[in-house]
N, C-alpha and C positions, 0 to 999 in steps of 0.2 A: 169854919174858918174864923180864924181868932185875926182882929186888926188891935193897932196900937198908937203912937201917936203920927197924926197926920194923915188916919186910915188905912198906913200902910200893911200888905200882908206878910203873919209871920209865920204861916204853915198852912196847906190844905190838904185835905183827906187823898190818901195814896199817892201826892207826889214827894220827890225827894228834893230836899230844899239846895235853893243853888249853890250855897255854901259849905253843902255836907257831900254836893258832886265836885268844889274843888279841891277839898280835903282829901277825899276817896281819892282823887289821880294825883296829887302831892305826896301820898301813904303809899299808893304802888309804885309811883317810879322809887321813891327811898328804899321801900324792901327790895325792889329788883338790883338798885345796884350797891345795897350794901349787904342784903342776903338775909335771911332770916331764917333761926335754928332749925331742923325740922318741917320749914313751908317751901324755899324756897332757893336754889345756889343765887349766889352773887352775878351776876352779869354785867356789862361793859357798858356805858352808858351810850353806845349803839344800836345793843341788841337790848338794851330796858326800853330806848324811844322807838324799837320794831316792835316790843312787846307791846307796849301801848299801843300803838298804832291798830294793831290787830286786834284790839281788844273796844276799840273807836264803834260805838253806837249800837255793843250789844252788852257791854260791861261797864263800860264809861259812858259820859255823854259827849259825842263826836263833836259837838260845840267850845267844850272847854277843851278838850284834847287839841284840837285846831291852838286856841287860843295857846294855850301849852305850849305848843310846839315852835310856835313861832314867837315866843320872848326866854327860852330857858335854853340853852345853847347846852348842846352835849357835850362842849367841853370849854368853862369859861374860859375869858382871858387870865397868863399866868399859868396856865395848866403844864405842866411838864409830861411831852408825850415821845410815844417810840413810833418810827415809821416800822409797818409792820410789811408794805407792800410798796414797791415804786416800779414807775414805768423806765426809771435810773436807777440801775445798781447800786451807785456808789451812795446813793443816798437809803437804800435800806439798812437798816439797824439803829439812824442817827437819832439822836435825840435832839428834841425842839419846843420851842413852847411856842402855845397858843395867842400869836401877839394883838389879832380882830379877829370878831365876830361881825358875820354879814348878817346885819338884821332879817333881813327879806330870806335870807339861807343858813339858816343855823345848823346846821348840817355840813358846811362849805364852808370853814373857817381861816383866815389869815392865820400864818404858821412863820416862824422864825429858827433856821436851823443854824445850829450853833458848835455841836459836837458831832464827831464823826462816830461809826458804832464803836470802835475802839479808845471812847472819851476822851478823846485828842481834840482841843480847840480851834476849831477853823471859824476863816473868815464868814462873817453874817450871810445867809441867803434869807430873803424874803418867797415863800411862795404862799398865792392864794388860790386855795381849791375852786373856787369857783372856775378858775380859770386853765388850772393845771387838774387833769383828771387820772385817775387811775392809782392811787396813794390811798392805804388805810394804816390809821394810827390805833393807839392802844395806850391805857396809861402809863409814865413810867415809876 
């Protein structure tokens, strides 16, 4: 064990140092949702935070994965997305952007729909998943 200034530790024999387990889970969600030649297809930034999910405390460390999960919002504010799924018809196809992120649910994000699927301009709706269930989106 090597220290440095203030005694602090900068490596011990056979662990892996806390900064090289956040890099590792910042390294795999990028490959998941931007793909990489030969390792890996591109996936959705749904199925990259299930990926990780399932990979929590036997590939990653379930500690920063946790952390992870609850300040990186699968799809920030500004995001331009497609309803892919609605428990209202007329709102499948539309397009909408991500207007809040629910800290505590980043998964359940405030949504602002704008365009009909036919990109005809309609009046603003606000909905937020947390509250409105049964809606999945998809980039657009």
């Amino acid at each position: 064990m090597r220290t440095g200034q203030q005694g602090r530790v900068f490596s011990k024999v056979g662990l892996i140092h806390r900064f090289a387990e956040i890099v590792a889970i910042a390294d795999t969600y990028d490959m998941l949702i931007s793909g990489r030649k030969h390792f890996s297809p591109k996936l959705s930034p749904v199925e990259a935070f299930n990926k990780i999910v399932s990979m929590s405390g036997t590939k990653l460390n379930a500690d920063i994965i946790k952390c992870f999960l609850s300040i990186m919002p699968m799809f920030p504010v500004g995001t331009r997305v497609r309803i892919t799924a609605a428990p209202i018809a007329e709102l499948q196809g539309c397009l909408r952007v991500i207007s809040k992120v629910n800290p505590d649910r980043v998964h359940e994000p405030q949504v602002l729909v704008f365009e009909s699927k036919n990109r005809q301009k309609i009046k603003p709706l606000t909905l937020d998943f947390s509250k409105h269930k049964g809606f999945s989106i998809e980039l657009a």
